[in-house]
DRENPA-3360 file (N, C-alpha, C; in nm, 2 decimals, always signed):
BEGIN
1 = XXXXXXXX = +7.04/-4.01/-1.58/+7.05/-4.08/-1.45/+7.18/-4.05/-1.39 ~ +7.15/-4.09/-1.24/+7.30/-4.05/-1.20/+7.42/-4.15/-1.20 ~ +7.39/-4.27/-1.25/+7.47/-4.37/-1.24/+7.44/-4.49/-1.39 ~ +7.48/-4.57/-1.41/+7.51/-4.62/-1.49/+7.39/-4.72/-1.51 ~ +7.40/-4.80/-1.32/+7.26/-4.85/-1.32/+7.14/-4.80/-1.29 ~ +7.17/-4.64/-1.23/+7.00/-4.60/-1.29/+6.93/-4.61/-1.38 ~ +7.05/-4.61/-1.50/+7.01/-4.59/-1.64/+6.91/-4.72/-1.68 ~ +7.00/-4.78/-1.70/+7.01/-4.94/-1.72/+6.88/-5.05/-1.65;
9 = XXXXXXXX = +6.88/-4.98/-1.50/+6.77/-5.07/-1.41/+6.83/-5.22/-1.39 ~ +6.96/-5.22/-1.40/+7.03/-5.38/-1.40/+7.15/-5.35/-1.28 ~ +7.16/-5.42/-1.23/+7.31/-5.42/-1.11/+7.44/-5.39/-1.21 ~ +7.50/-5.36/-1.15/+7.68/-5.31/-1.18/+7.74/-5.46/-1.26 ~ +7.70/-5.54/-1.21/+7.78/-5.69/-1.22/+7.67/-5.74/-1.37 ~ +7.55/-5.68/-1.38/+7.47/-5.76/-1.45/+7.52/-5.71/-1.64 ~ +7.48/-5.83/-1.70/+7.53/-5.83/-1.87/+7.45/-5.65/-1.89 ~ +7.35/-5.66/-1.85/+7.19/-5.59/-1.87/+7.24/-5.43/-1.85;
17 = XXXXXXXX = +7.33/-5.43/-1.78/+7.42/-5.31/-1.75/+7.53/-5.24/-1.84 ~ +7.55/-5.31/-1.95/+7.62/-5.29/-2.03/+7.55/-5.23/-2.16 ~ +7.63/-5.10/-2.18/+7.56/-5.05/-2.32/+7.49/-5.15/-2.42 ~ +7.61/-5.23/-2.47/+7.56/-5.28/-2.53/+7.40/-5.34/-2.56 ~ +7.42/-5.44/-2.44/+7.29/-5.49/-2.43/+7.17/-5.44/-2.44 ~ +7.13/-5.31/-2.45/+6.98/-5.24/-2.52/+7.02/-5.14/-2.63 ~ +7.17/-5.09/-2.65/+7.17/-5.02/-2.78/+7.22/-5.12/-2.86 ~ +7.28/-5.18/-2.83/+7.36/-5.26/-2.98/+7.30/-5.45/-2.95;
25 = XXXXXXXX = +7.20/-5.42/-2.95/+7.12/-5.55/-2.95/+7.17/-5.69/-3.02 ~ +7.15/-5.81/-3.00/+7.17/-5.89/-3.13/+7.09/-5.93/-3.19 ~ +7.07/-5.92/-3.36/+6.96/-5.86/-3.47/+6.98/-6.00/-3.57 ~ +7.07/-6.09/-3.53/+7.03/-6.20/-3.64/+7.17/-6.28/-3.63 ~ +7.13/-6.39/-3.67/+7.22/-6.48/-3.68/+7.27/-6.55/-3.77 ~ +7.43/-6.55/-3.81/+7.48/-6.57/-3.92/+7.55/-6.73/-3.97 ~ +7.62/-6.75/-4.03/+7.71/-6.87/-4.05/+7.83/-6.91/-3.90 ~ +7.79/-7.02/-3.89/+7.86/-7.07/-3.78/+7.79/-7.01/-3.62;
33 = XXXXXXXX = +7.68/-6.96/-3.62/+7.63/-6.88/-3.49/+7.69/-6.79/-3.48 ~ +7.73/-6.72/-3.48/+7.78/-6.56/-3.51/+7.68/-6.50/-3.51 ~ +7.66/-6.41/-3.41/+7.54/-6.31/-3.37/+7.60/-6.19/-3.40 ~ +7.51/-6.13/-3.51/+7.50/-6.00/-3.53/+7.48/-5.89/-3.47 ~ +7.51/-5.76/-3.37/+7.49/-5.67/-3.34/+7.40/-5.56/-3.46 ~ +7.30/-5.53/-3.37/+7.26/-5.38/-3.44/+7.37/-5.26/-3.41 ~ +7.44/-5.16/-3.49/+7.50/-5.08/-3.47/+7.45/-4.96/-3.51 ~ +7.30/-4.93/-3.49/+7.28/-4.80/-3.47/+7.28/-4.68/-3.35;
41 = XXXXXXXX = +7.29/-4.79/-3.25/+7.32/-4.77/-3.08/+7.11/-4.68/-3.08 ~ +7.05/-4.73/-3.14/+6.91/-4.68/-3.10/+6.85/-4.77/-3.02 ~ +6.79/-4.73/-2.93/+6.71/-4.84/-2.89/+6.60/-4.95/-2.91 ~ +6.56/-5.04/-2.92/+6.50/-5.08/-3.02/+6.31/-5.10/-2.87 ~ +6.25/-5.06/-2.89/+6.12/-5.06/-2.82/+6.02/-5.16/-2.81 ~ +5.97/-5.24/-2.75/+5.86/-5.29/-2.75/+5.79/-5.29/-2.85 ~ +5.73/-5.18/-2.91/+5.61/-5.17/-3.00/+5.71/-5.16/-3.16 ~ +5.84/-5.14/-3.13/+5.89/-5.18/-3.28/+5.94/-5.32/-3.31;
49 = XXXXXXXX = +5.92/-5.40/-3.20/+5.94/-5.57/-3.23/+5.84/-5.59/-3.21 ~ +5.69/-5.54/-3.19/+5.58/-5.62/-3.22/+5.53/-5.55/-3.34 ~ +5.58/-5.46/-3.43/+5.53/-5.40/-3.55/+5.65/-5.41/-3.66 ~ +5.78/-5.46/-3.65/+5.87/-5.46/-3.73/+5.94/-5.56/-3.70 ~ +5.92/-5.70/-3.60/+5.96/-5.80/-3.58/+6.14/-5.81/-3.56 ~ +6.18/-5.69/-3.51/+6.28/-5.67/-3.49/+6.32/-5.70/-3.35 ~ +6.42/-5.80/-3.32/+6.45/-5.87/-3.19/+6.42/-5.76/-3.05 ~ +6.40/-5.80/-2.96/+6.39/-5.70/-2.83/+6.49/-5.70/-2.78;
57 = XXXXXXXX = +6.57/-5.58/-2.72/+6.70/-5.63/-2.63/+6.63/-5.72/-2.47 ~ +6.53/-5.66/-2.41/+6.55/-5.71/-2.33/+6.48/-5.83/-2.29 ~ +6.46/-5.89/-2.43/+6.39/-5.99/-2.44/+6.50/-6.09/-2.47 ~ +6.61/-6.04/-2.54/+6.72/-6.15/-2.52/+6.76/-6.19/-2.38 ~ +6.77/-6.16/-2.27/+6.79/-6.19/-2.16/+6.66/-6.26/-2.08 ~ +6.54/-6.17/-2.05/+6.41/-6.22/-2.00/+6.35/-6.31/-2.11 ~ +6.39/-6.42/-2.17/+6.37/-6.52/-2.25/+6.20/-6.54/-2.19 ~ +6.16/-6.58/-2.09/+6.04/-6.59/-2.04/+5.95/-6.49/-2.09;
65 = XXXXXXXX = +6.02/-6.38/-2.08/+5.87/-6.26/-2.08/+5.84/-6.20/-2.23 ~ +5.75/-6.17/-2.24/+5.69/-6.07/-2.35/+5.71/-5.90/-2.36 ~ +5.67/-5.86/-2.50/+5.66/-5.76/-2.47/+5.62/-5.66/-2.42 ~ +5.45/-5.73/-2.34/+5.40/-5.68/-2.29/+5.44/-5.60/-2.17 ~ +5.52/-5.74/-2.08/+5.61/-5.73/-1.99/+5.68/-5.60/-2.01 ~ +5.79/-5.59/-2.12/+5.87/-5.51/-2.10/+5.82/-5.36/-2.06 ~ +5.72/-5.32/-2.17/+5.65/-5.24/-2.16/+5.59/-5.18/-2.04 ~ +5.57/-5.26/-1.96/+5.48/-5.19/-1.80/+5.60/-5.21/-1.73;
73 = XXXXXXXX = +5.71/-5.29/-1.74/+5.84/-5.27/-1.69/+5.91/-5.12/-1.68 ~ +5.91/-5.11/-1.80/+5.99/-4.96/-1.85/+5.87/-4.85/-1.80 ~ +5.75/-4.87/-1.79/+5.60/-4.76/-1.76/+5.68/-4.75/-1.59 ~ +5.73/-4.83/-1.55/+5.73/-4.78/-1.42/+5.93/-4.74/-1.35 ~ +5.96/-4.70/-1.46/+6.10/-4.66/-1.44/+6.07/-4.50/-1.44 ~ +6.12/-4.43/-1.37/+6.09/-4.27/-1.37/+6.17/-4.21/-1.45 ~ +6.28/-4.25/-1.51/+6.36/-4.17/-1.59/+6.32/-4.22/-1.75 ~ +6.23/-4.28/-1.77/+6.25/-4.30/-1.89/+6.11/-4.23/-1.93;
81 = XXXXXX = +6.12/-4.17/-2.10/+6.07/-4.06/-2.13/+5.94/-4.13/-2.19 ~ +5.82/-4.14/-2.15/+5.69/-4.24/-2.20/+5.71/-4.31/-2.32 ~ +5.76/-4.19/-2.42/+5.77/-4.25/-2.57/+5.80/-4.40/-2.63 ~ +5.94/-4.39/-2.50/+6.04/-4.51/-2.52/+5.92/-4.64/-2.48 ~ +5.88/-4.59/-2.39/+5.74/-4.73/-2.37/+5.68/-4.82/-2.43 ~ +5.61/-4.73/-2.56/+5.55/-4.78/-2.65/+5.58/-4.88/-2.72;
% end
């Protein structure tokens, strides 16, 4: 993409814009609320939190929506490569 938020599909100013927030997800939560980051910087997909019950990044933010959602979300971004959809 040519920009940061093409990537992202989030404004400049938004959390959603920040690496972090879909590669280094938060994956669990510890003593005292201390949220754990994933640090594999992978992205974590739709169809691997509904098959591996592993948190969604961008379901931490869209608290309302599902996976389903995310999924025809991401189906209609041109830069992203179908795989990632699933």
């Amino acid at each position: 993409a040519a920009t940061v938020e093409a990537h992202t599909h989030h404004a400049a100013t938004s959390a959603g814009n920040e690496c972090i927030a879909c590669h280094m997800p938060k994956i669990a939560q510890t003593i005292a609320n201390v949220n754990v980051r994933s640090h594999t910087f992978t992205f974590i997909t739709p169809s691997m939190t509904d098959e591996l019950k592993i948190p969604n990044p961008c379901l931490q933010c869209h608290t309302d929506r599902t996976t389903a959602w995310a999924r025809q979300a991401m189906a209609s971004w041109p830069n992203v490569s179908p795989w990632r959809v699933q």
